[in-house]
C-alpha positions as CSV (number, residue, x, y, z in Angstrom):
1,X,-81.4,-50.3,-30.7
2,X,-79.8,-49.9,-27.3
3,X,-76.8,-51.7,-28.3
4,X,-76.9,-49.2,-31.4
5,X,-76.1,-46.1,-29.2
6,X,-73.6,-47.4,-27.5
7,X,-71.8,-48.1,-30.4
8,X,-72.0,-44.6,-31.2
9,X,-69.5,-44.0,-28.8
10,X,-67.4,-46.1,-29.9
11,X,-66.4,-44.4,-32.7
12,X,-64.2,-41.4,-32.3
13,X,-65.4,-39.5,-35.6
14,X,-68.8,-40.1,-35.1
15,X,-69.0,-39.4,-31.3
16,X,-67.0,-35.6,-32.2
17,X,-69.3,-35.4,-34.5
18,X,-72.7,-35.7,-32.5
19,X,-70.7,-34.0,-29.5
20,X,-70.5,-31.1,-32.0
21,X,-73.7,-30.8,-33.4
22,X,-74.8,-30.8,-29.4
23,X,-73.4,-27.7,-28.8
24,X,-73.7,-26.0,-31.5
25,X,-77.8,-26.7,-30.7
26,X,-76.8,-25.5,-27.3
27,X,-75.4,-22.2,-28.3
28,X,-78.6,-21.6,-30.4
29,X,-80.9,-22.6,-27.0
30,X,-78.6,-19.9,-24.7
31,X,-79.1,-17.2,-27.5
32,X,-82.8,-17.5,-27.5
33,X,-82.9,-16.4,-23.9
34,X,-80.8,-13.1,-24.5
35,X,-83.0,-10.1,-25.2
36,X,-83.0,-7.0,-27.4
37,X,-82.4,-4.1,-25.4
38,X,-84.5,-1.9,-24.6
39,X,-87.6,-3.7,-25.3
40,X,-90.2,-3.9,-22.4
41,X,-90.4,-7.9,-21.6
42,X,-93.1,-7.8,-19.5
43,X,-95.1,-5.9,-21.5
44,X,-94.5,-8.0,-24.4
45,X,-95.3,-11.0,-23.0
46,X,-98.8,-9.7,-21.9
47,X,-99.3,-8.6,-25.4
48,X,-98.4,-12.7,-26.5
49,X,-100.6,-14.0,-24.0
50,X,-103.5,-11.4,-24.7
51,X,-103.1,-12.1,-28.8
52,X,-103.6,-15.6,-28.2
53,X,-105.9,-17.1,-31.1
54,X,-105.5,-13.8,-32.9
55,X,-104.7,-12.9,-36.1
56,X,-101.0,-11.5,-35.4
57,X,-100.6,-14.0,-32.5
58,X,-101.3,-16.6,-35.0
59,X,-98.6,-15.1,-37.4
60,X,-96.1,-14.7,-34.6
61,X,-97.2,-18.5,-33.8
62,X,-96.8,-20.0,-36.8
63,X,-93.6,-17.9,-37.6
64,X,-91.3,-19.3,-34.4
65,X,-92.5,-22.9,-35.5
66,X,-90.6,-23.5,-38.5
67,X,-87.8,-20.8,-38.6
68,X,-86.5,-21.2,-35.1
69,X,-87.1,-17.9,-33.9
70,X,-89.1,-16.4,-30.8
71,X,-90.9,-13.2,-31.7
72,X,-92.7,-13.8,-28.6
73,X,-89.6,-13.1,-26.6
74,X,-88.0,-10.8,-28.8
75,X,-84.6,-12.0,-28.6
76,X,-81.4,-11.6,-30.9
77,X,-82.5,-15.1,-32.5
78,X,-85.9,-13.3,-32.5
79,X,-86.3,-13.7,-36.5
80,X,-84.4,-16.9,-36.0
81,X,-83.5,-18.5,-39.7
82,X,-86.5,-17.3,-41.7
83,X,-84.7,-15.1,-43.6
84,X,-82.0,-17.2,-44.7
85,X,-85.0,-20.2,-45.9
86,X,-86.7,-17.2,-47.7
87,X,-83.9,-16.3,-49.5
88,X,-83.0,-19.9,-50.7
89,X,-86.6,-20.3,-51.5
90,X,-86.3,-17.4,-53.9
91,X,-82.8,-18.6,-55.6
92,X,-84.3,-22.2,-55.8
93,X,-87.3,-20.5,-57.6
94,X,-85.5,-18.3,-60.5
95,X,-82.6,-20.9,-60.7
96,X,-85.5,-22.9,-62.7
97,X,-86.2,-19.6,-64.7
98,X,-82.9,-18.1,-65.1
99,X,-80.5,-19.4,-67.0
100,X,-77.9,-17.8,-65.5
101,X,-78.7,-19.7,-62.2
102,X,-78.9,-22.8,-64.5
103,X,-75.5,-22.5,-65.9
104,X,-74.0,-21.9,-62.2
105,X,-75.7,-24.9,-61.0
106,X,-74.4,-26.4,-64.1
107,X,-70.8,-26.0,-63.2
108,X,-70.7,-28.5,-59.7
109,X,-69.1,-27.3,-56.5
110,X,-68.1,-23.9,-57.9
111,X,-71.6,-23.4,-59.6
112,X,-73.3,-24.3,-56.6
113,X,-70.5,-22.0,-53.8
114,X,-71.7,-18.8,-56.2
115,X,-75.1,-19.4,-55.4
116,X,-74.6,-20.2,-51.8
117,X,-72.9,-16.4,-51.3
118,X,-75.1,-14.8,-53.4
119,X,-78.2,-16.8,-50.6
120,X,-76.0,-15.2,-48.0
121,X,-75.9,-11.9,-49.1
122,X,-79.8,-12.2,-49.9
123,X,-80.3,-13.3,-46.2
124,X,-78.6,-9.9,-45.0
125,X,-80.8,-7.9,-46.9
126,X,-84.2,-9.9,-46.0
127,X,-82.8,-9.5,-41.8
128,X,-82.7,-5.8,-42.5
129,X,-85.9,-5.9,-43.9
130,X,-87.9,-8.3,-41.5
131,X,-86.0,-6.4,-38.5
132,X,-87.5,-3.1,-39.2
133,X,-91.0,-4.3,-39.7
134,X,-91.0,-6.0,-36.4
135,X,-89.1,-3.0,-34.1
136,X,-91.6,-0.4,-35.9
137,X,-94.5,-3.1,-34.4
138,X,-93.4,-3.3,-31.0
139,X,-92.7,0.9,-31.2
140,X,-95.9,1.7,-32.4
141,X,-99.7,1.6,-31.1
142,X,-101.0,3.2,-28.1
143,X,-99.1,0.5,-25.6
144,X,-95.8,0.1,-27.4
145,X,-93.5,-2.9,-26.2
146,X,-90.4,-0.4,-25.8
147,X,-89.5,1.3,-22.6
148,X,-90.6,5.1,-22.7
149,X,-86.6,6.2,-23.0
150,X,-86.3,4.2,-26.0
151,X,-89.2,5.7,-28.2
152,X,-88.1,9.4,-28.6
153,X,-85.1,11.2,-29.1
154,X,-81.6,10.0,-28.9
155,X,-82.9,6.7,-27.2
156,X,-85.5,6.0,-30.0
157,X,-81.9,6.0,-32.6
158,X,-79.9,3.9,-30.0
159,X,-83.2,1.4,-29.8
160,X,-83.2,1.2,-33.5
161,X,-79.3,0.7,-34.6
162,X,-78.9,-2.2,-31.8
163,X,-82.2,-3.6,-32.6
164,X,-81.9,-4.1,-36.4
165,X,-77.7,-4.9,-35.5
166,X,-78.7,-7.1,-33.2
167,X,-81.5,-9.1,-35.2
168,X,-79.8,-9.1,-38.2
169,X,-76.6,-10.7,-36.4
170,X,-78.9,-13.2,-34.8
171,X,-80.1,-14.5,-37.9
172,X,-76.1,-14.4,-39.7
173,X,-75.2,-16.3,-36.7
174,X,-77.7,-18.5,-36.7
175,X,-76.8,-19.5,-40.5
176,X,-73.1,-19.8,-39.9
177,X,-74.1,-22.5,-36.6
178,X,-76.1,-24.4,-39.8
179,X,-73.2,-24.2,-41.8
180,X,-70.8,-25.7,-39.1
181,X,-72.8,-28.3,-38.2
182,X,-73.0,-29.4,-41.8
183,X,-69.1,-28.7,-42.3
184,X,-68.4,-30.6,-39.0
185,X,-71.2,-31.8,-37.2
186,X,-73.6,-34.6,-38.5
187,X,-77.4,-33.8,-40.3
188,X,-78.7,-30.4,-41.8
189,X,-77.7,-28.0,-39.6
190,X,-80.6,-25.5,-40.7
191,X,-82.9,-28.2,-40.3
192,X,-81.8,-29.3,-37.1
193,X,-82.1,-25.5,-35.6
194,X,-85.9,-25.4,-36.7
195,X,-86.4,-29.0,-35.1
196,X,-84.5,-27.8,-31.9
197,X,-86.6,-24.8,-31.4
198,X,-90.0,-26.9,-32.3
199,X,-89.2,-29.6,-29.9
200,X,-88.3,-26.8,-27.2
201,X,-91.8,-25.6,-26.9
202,X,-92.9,-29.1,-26.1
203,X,-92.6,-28.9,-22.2
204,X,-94.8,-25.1,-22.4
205,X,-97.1,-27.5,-24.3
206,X,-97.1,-30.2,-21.3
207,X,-97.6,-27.7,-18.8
208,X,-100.3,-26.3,-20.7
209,X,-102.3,-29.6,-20.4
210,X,-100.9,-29.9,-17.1
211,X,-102.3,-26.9,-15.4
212,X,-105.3,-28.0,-16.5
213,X,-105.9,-31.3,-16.0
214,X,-108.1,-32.3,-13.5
215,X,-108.0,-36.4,-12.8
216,X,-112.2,-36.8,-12.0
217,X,-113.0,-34.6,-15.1
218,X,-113.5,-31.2,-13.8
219,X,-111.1,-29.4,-14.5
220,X,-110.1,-28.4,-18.0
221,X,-109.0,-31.4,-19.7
222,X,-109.9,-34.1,-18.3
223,X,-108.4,-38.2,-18.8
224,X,-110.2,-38.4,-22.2
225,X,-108.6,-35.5,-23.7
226,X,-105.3,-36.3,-22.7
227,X,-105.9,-39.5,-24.4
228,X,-106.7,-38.5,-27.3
229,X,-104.0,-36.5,-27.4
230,X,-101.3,-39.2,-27.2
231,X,-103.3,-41.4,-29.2
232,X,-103.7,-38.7,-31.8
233,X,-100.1,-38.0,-31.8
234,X,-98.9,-41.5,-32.3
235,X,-100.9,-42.1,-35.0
236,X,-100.5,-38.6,-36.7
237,X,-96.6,-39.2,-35.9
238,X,-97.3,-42.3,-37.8
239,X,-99.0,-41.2,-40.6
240,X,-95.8,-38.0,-41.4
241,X,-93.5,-41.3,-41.2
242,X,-95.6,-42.7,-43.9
243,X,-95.7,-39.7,-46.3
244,X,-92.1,-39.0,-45.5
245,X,-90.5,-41.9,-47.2
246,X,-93.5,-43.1,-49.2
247,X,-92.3,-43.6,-52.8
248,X,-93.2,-44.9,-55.9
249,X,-90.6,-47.3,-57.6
250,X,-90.6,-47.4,-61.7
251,X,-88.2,-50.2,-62.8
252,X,-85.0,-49.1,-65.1
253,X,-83.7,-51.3,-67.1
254,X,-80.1,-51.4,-68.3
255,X,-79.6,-51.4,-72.1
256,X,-77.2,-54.3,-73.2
257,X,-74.3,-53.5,-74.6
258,X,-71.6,-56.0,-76.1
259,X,-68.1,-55.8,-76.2
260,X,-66.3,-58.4,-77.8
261,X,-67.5,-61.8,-76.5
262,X,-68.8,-60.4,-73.5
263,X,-71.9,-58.5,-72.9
264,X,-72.5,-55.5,-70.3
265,X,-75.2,-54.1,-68.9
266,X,-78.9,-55.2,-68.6
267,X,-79.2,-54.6,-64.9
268,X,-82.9,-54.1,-63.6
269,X,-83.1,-51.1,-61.3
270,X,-85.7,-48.5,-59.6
271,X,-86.2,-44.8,-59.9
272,X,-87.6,-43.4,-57.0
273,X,-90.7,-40.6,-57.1
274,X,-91.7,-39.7,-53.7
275,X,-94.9,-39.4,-52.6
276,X,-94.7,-36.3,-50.8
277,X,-92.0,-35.0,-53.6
278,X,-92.5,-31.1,-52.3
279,X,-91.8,-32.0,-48.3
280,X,-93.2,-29.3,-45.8
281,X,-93.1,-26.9,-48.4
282,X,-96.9,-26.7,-49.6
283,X,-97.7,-26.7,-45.9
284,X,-95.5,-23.5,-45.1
285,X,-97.0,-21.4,-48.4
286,X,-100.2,-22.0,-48.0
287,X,-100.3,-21.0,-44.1
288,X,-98.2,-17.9,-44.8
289,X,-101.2,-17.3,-47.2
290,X,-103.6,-17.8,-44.6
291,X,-102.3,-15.6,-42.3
292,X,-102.7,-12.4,-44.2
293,X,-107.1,-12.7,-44.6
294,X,-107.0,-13.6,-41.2
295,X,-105.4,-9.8,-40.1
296,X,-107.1,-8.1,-43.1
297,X,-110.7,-9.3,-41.8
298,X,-109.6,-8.4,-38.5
299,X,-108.3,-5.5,-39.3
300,X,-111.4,-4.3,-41.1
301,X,-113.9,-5.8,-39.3
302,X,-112.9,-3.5,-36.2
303,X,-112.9,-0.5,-38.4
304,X,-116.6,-1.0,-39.2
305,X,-117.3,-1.7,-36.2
306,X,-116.7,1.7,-35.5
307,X,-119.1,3.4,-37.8
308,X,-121.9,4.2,-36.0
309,X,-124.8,4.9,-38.6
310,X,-124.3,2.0,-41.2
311,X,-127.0,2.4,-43.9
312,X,-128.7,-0.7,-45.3
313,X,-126.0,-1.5,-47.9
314,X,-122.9,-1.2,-45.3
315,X,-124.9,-3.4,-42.8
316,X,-124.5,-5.6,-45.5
317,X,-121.0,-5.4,-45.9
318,X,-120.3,-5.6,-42.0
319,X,-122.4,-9.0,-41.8
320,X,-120.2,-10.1,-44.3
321,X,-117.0,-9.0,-43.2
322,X,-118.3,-10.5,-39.2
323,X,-119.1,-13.6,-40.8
324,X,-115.2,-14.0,-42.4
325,X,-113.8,-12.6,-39.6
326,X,-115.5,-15.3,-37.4
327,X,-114.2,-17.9,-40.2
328,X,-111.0,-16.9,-40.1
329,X,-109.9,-15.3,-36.3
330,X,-109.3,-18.7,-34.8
331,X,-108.4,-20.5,-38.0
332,X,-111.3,-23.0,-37.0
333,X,-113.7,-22.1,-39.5
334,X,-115.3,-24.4,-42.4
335,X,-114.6,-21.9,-44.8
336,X,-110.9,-21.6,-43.6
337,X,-110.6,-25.4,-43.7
338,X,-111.7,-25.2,-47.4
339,X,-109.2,-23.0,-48.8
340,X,-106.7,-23.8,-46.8
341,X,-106.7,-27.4,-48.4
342,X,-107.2,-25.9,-51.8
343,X,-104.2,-23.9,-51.3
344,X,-102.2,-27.0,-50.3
345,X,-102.8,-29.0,-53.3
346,X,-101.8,-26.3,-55.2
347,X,-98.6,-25.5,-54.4
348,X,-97.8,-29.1,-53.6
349,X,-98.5,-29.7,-57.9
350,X,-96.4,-25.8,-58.2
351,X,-94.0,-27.1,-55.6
352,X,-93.2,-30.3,-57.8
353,X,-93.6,-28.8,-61.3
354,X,-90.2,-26.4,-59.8
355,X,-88.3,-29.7,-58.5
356,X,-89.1,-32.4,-60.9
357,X,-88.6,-31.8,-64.1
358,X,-89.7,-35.4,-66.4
359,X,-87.7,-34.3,-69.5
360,X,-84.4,-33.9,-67.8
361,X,-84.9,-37.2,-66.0
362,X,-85.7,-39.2,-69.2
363,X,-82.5,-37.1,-70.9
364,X,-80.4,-38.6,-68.1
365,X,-81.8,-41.9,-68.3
366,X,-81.4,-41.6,-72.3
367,X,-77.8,-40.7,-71.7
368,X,-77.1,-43.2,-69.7
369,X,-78.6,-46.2,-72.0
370,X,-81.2,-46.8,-69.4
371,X,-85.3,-46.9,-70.1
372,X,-88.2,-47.6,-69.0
373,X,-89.9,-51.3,-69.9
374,X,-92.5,-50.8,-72.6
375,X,-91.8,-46.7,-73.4
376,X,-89.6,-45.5,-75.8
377,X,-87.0,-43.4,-74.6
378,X,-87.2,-39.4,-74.5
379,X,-90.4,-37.4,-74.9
380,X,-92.3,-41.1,-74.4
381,X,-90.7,-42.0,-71.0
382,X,-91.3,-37.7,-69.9
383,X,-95.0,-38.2,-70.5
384,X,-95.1,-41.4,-68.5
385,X,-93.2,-39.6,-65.7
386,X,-95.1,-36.7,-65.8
387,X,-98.6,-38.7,-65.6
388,X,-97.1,-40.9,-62.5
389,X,-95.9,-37.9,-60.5
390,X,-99.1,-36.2,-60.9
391,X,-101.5,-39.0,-59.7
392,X,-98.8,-39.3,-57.0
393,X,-98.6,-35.7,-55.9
394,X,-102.5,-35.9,-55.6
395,X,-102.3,-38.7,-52.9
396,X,-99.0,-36.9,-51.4
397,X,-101.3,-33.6,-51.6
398,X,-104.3,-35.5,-49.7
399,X,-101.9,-36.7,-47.0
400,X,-100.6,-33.3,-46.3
401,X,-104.2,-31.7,-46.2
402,X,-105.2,-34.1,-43.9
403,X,-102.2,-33.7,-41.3
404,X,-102.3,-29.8,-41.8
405,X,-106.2,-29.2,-40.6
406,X,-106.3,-31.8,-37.8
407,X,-104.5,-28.9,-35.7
408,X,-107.2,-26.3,-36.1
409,X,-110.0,-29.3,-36.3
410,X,-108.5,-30.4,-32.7
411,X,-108.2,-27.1,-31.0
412,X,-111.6,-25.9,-32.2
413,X,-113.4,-28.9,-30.9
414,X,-111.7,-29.2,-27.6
415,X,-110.9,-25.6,-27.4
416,X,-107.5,-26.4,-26.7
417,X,-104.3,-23.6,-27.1
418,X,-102.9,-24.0,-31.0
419,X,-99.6,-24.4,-28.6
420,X,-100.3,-27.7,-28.0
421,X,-102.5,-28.9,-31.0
422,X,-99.6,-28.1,-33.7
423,X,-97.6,-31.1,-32.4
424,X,-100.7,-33.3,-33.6
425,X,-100.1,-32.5,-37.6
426,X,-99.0,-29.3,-39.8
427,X,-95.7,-28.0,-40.2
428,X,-94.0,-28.1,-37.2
429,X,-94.6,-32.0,-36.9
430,X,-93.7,-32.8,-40.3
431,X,-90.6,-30.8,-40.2
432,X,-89.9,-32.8,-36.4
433,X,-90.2,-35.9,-38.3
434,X,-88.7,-35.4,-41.7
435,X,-85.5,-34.0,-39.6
436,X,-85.2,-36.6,-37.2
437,X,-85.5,-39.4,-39.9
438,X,-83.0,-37.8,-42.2
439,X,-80.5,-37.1,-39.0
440,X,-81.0,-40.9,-37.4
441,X,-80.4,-42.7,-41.1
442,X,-77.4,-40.6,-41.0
443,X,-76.1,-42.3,-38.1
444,X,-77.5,-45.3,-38.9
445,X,-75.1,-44.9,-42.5
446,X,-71.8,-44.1,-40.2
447,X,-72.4,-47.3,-38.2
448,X,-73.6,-49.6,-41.2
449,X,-70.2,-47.8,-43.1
450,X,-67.8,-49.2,-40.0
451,X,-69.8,-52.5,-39.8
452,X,-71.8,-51.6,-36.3
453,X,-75.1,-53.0,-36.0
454,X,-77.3,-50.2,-37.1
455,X,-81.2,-49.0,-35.0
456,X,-83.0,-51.9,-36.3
457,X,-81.0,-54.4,-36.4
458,X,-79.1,-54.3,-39.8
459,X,-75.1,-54.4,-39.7
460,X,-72.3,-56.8,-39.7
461,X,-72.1,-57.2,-36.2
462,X,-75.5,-57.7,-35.5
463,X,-77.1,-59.8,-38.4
464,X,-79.0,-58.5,-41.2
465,X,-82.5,-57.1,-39.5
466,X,-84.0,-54.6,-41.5
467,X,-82.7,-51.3,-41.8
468,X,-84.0,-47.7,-42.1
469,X,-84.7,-46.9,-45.4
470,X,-84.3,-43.3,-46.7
471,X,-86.4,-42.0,-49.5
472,X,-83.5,-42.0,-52.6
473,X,-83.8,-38.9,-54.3
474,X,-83.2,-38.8,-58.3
């Protein structure tokens, strides 16, 4: 492996290449550090420290780990690339329900350049959007995050135009550094701006447990926890590694075909279904769903609070709102845990009803003179495929569930900061690892391609180890 990075170096493309996609990463680290003027730092980070385990401090959480972004700090990169994955989310969804998408996607390179601008354009318009939600936040409530020369008047306009400017050009710029780096750097650029601002809250997480940690058990975490910690995140790490290129192989075979005195074809192959066909995506739904009860019970909860001289049936109704809002405040609750998982395995089988679609992948293998051992080709071989991804999508789902609660089961048991128990499963983690697989194997392909010995081994130059294998995708 060692001898595998130097060999990196070696290689003018390549080393441009990963020289380029450094700084580009390094541009998005500086930007995250410039403010928004106007708005009271101080005061906002006392508010992020105060919301801790709170509803909205567990939306502001969970939004800066896998967009990029730092509400917290309220930056220019503040809404980071969120609005640019919401808008391809939305054109990946009605491309399988419009058939105008369809025939654009139909077309190649061209097909697929339309869609891209019309993403863009989609992603300027969501920025606008997000950016006055989250100014009109931070202006309103009786301690607003904005200096006092900034909330009336002539200042209050100045405060607005640069803010919604400033976080709107944040997240454009943000998509054009993802766009470079897949132009002229190596690995998904998007991707690897999410995995760069996840890994770049690991050293507040470190000195987290740090300031903490007390050697002869006294203080807050003691040797155990810390422990458990690292053992927990080697096998969790594990365990995404696992789901990430877990696949299920159904042989092809090649239909025979003869021409002349010589026959073709009859090759055995293997089409691919992946485990975990819908990625992070069933993860990322189902917490933006569980978000919202967390701030309506909160929000409601307080109000009733409020009411002085309840009668019998609103006691009721305030017992039952205290109980949910206790469920759902720290996301540590049973009942939280419950639908939360039940909410996973449901967009993970919505998730992969929108990507895989058995009848066009029986067309293709029809088309192609390929089939399936034992199954007729066409609406035979769909059925098959269908059945297979659905028992497969329920182990993928299982895996997922699993990976996403150990967070909140974690930090409720040990009572330790959601800061530090999100590197231990759920999104953040799974994105870290999905990235960093997908961005090594395309190294490891560069050095296999110019006959370097790859990571593990494999290469003409170094024998033939075993190599990284990437889930194929069909």
């Amino acid at each position: 492996m060692l001898q595998a990075f130097f060999n990196i170096w070696k290689i003018k493309e390549l080393r441009n290449k990963l020289l380029f996609t450094i700084a580009m990463l390094g541009i998005y680290r500086i930007g995250s550090f410039i403010p928004l003027p106007g708005v009271d730092q101080a005061a906002l980070q006392s508010w992020a420290e105060n919301s801790q385990g709170s509803g909205v401090g567990n939306l502001i959480t969970f939004v800066g780990i896998f967009t990029g972004g730092s509400l917290g700090q309220s930056t220019i990169f503040g809404l980071g690339i969120m609005p640019y994955i919401s808008a391809a989310i939305i054109f990946q969804l009605l491309a399988s329900v419009s058939e105008g998408l369809k025939k654009l996607q139909k077309e190649g390179p061209a097909g697929r350049q339309r869609i891209q601008e019309y993403t863009r354009y989609a992603t300027v318009g969501l920025s606008l959007i997000q950016a006055v939600f989250w100014l009109r936040f931070m202006s309103s409530g009786s301690e607003p995050m904005v200096y006092a020369d900034y909330l009336h008047g002539f200042g209050s306009m100045i405060f607005w135009v640069c803010g919604i400017l400033g976080l709107t050009a944040g997240t454009v710029f943000l998509m054009w550094l993802g766009e470079q780096i897949d132009k002229y750097g190596i690995g998904n650029g998007i991707s690897l701006i999410i995995t760069a601002g996840i890994i770049a809250s690991i050293p507040n997480a470190i000195g987290i447990i740090a300031g903490g940690f007390d050697v002869r058990g006294g203080g807050q975490y003691g040797p155990d926890t810390v422990l458990f910690l690292l053992a927990s995140f080697i096998i969790v790490t594990a365990g995404a590694i696992i789901i990430t290129q877990g696949q299920r192989r159904i042989p092809i075979q090649q239909a025979k075909t003869a021409k002349g005195n010589k026959v073709y074809g009859g090759q055995k192959s293997y089409l691919p279904l992946r485990v975990n066909h819908g990625g992070v995506m069933p993860i990322i739904f189902a917490s933006s769903l569980m978000i919202f009860p967390s701030l309506l019970f909160n929000w409601v909860g307080s109000y009733m609070n409020t009411i002085e001289d309840p009668g019998t049936f609103l006691s009721g109704v305030i017992y039952v709102f205290g109980v949910l809002q206790e469920q759902f405040a720290n996301m540590t609750g049973i009942l939280y845990a419950l639908i939360y998982i039940g909410l996973i395995y449901f967009f993970a089988y919505f998730w992969t009803t929108v990507q895989f679609q058995p009848n066009e992948v029986a067309e293709q293998l029809r088309n192609n003179g390929a089939f399936i051992p034992g199954l007729r080709p066409g609406p035979r071989t769909a059925e098959y495929l269908e059945t297979v991804m659905e028992r497969i999508t329920y182990v993928g789902a299982g895996f997922l569930a699993i990976i996403a609660v150990i967070p909140t089961i974690v930090s409720g048991m040990f009572e330790i900061p959601f800061l530090v128990t999100q590197f231990l499963g759920g999104t953040g983690l799974l994105i870290a690892v999905s990235v960093m697989l997908d961005f090594v194997q395309r190294i490891e392909a560069q050095l296999m391609m110019r006959n370097y010995q790859g990571f593990l081994g494999g290469g003409g130059s170094g024998g033939g180890g075993p190599k990284i294998r990437g889930a194929r995708h069909t």
